[in-house]
Jmol script that loads the backbone (N, CA, C; Angstrom):
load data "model"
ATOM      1  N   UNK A   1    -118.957  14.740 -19.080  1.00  0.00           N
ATOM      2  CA  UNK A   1    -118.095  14.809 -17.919  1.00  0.00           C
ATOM      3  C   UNK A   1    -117.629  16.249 -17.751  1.00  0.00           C
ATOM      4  N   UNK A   2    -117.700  16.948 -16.492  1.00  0.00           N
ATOM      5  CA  UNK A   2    -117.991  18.150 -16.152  1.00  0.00           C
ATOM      6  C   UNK A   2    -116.170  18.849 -15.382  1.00  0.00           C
ATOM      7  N   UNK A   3    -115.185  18.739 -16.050  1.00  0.00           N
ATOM      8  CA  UNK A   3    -114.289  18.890 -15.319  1.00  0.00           C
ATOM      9  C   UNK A   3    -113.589  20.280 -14.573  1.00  0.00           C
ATOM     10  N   UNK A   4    -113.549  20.407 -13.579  1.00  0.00           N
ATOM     11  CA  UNK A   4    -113.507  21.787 -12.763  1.00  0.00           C
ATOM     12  C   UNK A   4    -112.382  22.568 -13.323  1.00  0.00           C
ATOM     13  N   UNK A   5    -112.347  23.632 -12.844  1.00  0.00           N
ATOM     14  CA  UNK A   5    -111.674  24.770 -13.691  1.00  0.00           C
ATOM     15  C   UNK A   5    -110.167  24.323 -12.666  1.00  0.00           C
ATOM     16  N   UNK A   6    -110.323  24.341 -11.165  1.00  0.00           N
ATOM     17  CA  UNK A   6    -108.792  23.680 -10.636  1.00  0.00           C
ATOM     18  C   UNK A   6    -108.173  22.791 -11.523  1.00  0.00           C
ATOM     19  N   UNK A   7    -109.241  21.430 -11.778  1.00  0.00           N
ATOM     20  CA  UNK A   7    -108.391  20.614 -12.523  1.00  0.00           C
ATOM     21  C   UNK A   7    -108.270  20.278 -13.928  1.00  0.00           C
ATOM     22  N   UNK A   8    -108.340  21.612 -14.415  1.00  0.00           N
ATOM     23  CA  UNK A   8    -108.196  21.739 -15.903  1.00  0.00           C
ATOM     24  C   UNK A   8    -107.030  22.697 -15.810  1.00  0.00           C
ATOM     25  N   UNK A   9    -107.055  23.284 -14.967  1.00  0.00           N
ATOM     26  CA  UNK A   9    -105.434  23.986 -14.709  1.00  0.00           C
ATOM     27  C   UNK A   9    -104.265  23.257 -14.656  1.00  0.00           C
ATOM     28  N   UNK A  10    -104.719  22.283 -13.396  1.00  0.00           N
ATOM     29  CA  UNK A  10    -103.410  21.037 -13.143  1.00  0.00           C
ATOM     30  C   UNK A  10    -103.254  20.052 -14.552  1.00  0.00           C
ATOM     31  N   UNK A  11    -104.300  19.888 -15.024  1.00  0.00           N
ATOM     32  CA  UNK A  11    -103.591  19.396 -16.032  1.00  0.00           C
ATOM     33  C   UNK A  11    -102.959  20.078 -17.779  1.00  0.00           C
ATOM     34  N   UNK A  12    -103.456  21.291 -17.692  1.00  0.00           N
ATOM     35  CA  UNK A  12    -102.674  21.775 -18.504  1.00  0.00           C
ATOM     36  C   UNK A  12    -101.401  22.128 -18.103  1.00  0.00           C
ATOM     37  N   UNK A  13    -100.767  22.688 -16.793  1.00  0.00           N
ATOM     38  CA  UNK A  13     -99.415  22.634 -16.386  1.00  0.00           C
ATOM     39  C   UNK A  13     -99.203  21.369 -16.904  1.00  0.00           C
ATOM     40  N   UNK A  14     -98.901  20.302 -16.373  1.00  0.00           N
ATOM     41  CA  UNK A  14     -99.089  19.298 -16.209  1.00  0.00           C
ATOM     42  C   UNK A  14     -98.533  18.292 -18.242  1.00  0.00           C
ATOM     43  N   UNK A  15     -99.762  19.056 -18.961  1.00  0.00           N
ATOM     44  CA  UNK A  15     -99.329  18.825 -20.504  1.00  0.00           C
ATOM     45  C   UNK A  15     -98.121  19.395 -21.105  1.00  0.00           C
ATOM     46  N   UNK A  16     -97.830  20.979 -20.424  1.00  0.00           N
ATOM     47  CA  UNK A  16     -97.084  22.154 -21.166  1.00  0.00           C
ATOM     48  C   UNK A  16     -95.784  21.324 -20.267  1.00  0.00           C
ATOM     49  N   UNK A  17     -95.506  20.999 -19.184  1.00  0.00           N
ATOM     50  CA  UNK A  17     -94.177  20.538 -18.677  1.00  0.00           C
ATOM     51  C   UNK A  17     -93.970  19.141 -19.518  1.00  0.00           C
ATOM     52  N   UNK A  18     -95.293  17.713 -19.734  1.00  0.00           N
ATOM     53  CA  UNK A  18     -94.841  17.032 -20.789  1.00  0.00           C
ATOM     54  C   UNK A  18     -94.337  17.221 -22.024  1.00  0.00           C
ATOM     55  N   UNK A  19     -94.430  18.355 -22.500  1.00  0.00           N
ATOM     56  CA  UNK A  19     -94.484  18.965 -23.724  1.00  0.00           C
ATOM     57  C   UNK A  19     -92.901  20.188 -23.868  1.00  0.00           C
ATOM     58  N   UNK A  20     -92.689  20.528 -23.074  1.00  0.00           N
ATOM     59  CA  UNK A  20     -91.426  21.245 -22.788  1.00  0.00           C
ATOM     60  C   UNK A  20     -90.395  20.054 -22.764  1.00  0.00           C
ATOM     61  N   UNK A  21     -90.535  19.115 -21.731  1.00  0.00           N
ATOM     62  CA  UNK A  21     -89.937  17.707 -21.255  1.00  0.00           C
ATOM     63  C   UNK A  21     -89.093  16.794 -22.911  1.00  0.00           C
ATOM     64  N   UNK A  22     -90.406  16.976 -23.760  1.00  0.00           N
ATOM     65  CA  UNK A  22     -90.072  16.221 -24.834  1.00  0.00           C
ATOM     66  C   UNK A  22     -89.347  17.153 -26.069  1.00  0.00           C
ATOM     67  N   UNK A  23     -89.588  18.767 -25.813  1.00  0.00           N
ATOM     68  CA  UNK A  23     -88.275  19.310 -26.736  1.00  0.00           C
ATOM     69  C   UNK A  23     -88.010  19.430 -26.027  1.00  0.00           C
ATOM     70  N   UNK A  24     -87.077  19.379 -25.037  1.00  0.00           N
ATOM     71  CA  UNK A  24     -86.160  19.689 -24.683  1.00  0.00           C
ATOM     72  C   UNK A  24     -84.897  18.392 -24.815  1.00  0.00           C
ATOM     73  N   UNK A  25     -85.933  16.807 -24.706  1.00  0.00           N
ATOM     74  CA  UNK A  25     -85.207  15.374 -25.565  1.00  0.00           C
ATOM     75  C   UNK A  25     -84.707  15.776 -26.711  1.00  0.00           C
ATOM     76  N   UNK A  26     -85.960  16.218 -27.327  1.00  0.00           N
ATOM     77  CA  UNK A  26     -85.397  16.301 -28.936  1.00  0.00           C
ATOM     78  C   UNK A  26     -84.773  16.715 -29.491  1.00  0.00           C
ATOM     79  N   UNK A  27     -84.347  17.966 -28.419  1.00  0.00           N
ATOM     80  CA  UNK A  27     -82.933  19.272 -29.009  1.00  0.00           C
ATOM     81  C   UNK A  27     -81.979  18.146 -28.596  1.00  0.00           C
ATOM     82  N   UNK A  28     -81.674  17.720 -27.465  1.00  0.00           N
ATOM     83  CA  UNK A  28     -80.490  16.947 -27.073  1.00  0.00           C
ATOM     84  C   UNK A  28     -80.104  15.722 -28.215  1.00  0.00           C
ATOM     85  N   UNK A  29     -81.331  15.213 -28.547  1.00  0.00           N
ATOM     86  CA  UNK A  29     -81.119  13.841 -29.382  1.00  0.00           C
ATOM     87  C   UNK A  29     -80.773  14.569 -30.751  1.00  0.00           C
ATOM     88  N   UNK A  30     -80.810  16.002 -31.204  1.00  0.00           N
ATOM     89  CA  UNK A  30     -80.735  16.010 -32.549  1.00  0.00           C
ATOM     90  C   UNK A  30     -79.189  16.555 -32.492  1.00  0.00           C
ATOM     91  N   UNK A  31     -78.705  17.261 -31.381  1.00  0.00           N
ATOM     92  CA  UNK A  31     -77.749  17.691 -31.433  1.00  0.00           C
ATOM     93  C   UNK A  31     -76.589  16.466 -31.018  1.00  0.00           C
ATOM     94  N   UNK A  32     -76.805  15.475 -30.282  1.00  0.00           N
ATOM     95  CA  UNK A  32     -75.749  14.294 -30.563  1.00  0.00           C
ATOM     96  C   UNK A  32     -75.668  13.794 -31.768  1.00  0.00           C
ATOM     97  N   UNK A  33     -76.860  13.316 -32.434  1.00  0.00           N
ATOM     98  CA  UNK A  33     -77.139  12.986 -34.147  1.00  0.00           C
ATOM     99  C   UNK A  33     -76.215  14.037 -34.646  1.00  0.00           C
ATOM    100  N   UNK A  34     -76.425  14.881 -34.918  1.00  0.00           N
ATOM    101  CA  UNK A  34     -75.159  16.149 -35.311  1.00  0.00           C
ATOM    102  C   UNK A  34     -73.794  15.765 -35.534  1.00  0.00           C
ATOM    103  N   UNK A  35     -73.711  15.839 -34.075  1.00  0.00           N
ATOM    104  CA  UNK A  35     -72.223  15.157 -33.853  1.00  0.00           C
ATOM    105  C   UNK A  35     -71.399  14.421 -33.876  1.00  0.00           C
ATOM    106  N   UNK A  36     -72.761  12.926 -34.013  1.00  0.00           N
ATOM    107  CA  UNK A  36     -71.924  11.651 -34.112  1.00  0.00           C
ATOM    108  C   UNK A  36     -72.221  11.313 -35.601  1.00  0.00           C
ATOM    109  N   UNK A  37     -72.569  12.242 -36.623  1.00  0.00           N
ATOM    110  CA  UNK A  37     -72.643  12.264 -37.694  1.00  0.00           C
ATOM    111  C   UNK A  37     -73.068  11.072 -38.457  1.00  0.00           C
ATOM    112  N   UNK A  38     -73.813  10.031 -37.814  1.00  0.00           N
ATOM    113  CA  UNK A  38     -74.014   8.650 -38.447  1.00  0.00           C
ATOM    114  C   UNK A  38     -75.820   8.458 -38.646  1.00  0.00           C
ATOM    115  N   UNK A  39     -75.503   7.673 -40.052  1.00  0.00           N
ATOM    116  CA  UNK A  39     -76.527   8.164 -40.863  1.00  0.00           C
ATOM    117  C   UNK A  39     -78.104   7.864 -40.279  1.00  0.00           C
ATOM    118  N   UNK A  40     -77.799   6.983 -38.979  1.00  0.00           N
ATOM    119  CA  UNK A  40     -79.183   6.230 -38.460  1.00  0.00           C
ATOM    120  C   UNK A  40     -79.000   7.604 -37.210  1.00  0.00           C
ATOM    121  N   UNK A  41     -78.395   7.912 -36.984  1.00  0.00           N
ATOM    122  CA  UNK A  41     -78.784   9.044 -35.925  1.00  0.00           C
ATOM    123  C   UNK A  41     -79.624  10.126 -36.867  1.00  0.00           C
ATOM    124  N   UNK A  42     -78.989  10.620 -37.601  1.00  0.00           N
ATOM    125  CA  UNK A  42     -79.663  11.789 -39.087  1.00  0.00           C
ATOM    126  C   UNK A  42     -80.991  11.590 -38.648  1.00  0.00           C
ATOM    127  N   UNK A  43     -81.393  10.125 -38.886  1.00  0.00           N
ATOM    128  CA  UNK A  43     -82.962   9.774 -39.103  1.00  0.00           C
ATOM    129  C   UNK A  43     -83.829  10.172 -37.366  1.00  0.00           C
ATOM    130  N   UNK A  44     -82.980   9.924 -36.828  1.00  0.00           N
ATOM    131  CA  UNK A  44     -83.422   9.884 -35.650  1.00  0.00           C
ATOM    132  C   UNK A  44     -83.373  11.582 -35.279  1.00  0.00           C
ATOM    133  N   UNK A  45     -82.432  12.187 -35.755  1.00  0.00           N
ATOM    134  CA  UNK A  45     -82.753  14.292 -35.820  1.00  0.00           C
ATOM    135  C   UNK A  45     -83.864  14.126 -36.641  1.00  0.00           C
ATOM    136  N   UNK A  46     -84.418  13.378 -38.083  1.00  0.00           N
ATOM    137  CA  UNK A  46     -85.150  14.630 -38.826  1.00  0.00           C
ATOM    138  C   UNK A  46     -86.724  14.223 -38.270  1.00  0.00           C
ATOM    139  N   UNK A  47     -87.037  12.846 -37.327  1.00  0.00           N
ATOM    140  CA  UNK A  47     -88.029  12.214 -36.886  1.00  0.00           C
ATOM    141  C   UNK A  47     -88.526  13.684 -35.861  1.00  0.00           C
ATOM    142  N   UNK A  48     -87.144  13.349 -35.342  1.00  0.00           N
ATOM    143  CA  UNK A  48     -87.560  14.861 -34.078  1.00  0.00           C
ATOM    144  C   UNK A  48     -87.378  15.951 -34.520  1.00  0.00           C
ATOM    145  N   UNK A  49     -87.223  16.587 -35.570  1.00  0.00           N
ATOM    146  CA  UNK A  49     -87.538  17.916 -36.327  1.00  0.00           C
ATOM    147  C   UNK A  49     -89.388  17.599 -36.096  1.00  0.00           C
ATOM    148  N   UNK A  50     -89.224  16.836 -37.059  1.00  0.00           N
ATOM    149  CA  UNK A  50     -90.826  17.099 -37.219  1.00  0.00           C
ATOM    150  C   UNK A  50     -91.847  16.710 -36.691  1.00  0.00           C
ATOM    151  N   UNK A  51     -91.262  16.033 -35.305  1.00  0.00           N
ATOM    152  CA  UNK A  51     -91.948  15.877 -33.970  1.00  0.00           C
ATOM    153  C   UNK A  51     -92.018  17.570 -33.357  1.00  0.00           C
ATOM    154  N   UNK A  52     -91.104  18.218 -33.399  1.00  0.00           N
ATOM    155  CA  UNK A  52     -90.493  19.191 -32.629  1.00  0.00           C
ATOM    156  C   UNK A  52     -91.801  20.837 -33.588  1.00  0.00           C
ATOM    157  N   UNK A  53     -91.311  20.508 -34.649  1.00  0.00           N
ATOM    158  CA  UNK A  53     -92.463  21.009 -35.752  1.00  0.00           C
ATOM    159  C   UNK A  53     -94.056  21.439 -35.566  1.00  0.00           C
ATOM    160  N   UNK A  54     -94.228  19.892 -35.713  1.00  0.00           N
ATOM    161  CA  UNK A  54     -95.528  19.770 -34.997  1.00  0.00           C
ATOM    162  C   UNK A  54     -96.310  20.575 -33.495  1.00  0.00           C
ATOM    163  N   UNK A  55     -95.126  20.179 -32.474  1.00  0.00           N
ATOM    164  CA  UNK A  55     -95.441  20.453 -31.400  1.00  0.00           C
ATOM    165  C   UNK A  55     -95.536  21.891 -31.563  1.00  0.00           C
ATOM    166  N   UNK A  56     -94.471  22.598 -32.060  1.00  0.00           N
ATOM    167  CA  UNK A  56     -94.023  24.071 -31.826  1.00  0.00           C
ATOM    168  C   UNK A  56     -95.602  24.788 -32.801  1.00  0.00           C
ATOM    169  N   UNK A  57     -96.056  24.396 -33.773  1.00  0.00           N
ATOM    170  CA  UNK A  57     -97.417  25.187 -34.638  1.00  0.00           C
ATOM    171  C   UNK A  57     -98.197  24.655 -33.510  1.00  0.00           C
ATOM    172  N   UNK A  58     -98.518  24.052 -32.625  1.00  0.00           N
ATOM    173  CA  UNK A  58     -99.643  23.069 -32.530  1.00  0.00           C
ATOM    174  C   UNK A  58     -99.680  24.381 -30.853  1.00  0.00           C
ATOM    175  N   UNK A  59     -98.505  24.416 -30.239  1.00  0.00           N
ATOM    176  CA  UNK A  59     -98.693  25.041 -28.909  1.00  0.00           C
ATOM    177  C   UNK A  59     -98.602  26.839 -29.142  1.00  0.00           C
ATOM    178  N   UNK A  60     -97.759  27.353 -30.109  1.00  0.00           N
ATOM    179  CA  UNK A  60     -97.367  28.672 -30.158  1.00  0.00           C
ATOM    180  C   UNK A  60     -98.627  29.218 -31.186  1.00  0.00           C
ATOM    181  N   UNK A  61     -98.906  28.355 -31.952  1.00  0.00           N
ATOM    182  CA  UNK A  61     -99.993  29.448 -33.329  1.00  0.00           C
ATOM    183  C   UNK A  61    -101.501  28.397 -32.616  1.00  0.00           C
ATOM    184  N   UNK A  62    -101.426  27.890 -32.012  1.00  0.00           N
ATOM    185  CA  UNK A  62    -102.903  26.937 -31.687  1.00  0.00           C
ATOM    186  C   UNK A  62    -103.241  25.971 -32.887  1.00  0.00           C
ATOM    187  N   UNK A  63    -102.415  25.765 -34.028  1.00  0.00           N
ATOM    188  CA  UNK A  63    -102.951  24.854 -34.964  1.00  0.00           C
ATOM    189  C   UNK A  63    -102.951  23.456 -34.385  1.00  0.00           C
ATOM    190  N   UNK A  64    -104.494  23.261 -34.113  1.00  0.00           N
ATOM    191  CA  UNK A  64    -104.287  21.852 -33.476  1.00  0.00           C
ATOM    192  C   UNK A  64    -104.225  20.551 -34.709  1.00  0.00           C
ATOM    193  N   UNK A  65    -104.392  21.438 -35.595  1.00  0.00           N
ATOM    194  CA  UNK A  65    -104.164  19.917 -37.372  1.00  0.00           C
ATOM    195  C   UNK A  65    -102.595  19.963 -37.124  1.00  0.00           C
ATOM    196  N   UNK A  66    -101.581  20.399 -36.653  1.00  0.00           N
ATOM    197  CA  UNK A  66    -100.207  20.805 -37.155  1.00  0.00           C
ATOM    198  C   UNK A  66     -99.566  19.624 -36.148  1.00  0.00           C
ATOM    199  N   UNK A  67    -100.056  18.791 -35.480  1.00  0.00           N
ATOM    200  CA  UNK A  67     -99.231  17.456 -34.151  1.00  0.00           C
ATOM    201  C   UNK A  67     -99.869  15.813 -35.417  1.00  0.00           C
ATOM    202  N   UNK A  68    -101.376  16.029 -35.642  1.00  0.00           N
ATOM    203  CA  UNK A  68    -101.843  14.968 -36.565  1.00  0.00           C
ATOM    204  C   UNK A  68    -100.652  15.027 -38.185  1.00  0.00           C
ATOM    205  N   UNK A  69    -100.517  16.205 -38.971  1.00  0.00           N
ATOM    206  CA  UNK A  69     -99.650  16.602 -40.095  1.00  0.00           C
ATOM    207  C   UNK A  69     -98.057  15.889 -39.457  1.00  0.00           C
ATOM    208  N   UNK A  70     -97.558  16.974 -38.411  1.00  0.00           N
ATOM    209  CA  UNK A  70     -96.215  16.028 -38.231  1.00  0.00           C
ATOM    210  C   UNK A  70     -96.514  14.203 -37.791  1.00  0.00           C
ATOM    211  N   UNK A  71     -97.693  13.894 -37.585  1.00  0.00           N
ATOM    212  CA  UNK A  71     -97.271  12.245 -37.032  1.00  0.00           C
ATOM    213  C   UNK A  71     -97.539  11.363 -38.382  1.00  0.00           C
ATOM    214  N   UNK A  72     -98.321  12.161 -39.168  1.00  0.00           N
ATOM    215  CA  UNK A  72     -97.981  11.532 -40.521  1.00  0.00           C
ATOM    216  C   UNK A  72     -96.853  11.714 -41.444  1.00  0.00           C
ATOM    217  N   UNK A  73     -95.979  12.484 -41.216  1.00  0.00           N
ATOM    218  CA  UNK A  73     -94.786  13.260 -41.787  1.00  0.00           C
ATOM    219  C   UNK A  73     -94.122  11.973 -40.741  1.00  0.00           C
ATOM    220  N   UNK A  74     -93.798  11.921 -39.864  1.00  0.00           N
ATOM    221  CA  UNK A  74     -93.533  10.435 -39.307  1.00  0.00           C
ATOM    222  C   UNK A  74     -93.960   9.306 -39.713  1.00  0.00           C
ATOM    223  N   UNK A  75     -94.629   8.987 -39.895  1.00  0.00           N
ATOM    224  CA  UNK A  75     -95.120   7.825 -40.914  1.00  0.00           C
ATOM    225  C   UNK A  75     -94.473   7.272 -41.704  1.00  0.00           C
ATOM    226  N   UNK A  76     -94.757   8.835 -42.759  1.00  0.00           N
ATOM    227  CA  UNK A  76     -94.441   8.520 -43.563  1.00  0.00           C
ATOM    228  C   UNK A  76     -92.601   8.038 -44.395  1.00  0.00           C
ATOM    229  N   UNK A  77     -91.926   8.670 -42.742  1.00  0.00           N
ATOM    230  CA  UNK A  77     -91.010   8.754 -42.846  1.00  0.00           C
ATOM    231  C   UNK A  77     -90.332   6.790 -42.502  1.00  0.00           C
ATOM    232  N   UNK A  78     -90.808   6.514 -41.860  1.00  0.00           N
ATOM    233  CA  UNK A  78     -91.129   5.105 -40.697  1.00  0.00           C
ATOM    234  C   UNK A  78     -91.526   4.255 -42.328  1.00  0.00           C
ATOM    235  N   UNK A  79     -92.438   4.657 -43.057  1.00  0.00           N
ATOM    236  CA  UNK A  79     -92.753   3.537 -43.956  1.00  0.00           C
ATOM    237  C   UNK A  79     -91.515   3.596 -45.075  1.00  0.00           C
ATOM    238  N   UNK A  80     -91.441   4.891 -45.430  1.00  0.00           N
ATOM    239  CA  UNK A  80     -89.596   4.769 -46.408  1.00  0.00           C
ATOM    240  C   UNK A  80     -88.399   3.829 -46.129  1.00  0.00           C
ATOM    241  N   UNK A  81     -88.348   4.516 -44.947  1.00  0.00           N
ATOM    242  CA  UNK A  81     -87.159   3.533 -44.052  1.00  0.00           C
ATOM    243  C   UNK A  81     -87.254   2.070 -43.913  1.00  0.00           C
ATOM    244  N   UNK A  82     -88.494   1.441 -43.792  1.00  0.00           N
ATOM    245  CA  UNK A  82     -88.971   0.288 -43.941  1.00  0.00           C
ATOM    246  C   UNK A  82     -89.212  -0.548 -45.336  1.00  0.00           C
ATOM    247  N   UNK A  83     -89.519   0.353 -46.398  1.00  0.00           N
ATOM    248  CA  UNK A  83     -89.286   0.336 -47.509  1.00  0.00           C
ATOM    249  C   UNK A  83     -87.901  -0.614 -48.272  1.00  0.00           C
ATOM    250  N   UNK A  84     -87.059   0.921 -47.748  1.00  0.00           N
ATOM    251  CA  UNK A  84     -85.517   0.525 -47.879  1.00  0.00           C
ATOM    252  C   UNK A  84     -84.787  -0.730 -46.991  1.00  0.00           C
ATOM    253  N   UNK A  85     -85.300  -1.281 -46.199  1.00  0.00           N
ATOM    254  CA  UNK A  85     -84.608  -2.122 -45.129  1.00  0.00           C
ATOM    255  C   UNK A  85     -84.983  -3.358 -46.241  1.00  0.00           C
ATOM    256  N   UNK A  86     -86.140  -3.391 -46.342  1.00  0.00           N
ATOM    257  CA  UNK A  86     -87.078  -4.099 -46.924  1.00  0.00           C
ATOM    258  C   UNK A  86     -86.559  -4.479 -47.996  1.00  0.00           C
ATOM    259  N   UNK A  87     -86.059  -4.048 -49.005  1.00  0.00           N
ATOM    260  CA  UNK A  87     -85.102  -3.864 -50.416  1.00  0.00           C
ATOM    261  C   UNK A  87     -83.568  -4.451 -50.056  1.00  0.00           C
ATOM    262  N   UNK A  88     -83.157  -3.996 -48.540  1.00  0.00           N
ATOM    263  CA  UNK A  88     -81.768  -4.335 -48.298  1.00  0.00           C
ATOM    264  C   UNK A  88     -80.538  -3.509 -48.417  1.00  0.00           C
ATOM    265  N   UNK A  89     -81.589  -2.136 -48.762  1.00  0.00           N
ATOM    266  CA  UNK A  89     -81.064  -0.648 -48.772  1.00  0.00           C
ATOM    267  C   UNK A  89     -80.250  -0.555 -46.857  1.00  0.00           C
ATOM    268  N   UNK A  90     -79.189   0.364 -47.331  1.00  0.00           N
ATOM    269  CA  UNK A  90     -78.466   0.362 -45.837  1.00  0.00           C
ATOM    270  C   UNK A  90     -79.457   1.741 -45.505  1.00  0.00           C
ATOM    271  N   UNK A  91     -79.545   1.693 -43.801  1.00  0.00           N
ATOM    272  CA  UNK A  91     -80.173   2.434 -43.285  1.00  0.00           C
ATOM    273  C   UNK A  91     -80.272   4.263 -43.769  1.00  0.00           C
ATOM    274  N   UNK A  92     -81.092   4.617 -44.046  1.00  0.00           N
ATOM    275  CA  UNK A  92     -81.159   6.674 -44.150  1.00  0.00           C
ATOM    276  C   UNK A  92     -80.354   6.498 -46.085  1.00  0.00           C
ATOM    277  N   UNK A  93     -80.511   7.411 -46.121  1.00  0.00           N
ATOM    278  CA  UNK A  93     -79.611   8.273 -46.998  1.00  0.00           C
ATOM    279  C   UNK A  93     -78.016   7.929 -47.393  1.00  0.00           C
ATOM    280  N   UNK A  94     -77.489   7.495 -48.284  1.00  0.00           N
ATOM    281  CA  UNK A  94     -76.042   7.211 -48.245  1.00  0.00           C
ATOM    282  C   UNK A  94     -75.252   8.571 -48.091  1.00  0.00           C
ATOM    283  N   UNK A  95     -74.329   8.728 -47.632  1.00  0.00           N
ATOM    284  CA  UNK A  95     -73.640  10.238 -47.860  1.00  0.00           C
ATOM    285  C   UNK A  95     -72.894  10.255 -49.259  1.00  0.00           C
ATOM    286  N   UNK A  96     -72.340  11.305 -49.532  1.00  0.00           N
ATOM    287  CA  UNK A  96     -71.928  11.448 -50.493  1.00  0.00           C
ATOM    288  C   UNK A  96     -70.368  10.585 -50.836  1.00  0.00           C
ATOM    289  N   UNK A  97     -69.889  10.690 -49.896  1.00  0.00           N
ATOM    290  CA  UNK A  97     -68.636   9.780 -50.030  1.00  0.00           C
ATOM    291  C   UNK A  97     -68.594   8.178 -49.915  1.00  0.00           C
ATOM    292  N   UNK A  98     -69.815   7.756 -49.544  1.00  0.00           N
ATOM    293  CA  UNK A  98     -70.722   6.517 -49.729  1.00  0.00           C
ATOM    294  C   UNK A  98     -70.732   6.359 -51.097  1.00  0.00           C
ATOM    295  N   UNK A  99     -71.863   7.537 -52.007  1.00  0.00           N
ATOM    296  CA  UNK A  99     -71.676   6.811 -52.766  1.00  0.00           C
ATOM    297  C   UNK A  99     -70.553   6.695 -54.344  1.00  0.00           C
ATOM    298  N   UNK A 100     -69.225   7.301 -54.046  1.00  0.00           N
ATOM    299  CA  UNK A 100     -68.391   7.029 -54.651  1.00  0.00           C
ATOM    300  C   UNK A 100     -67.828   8.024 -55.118  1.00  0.00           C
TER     301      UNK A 100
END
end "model"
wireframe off; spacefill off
backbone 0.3
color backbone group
């Protein structure tokens, strides 16, 4: 499939505004997590760190292995958490005044 140079333009705009679109979520979602300091938000900043990670090697240095690396760094993060639910562990990380 032979796709024209117009519309290989439109859709790379097109990727780089999806792709701007989604850090620009992820700064917002990590910086409420921040703020509302609760431990299931945390999880929900460090998901989008290394969503944010990914994206940033993958568009600025061209490493196109560096979006596949962060979605397994998600994963792997997704199977811990599931892990722990699983056990009956309370959600993320306890804080320190959690645990005693």
């Amino acid at each position: 499939m032979v796709i024209s140079d117009q519309r290989r333009d439109l859709l790379a705009r097109r990727i780089r505004l999806l792709v701007a679109a989604t850090i620009t979520y992820n700064v917002i979602e990590a910086t409420i997590a921040l703020t509302e300091g609760t431990r299931a938000s945390m999880l929900c900043t460090y998901l989008s760190a290394v969503l944010l990670g990914g994206l940033v090697l993958n568009g600025v240095l061209g490493w196109s292995w560096a979006d596949p690396v962060a979605a397994l760094g998600i994963a792997a993060l997704a199977v811990r958490e599931g892990i722990n639910a699983w056990r009956g562990d309370p959600c993320c990380a306890q804080t320190p005044e959690e645990r005693g």
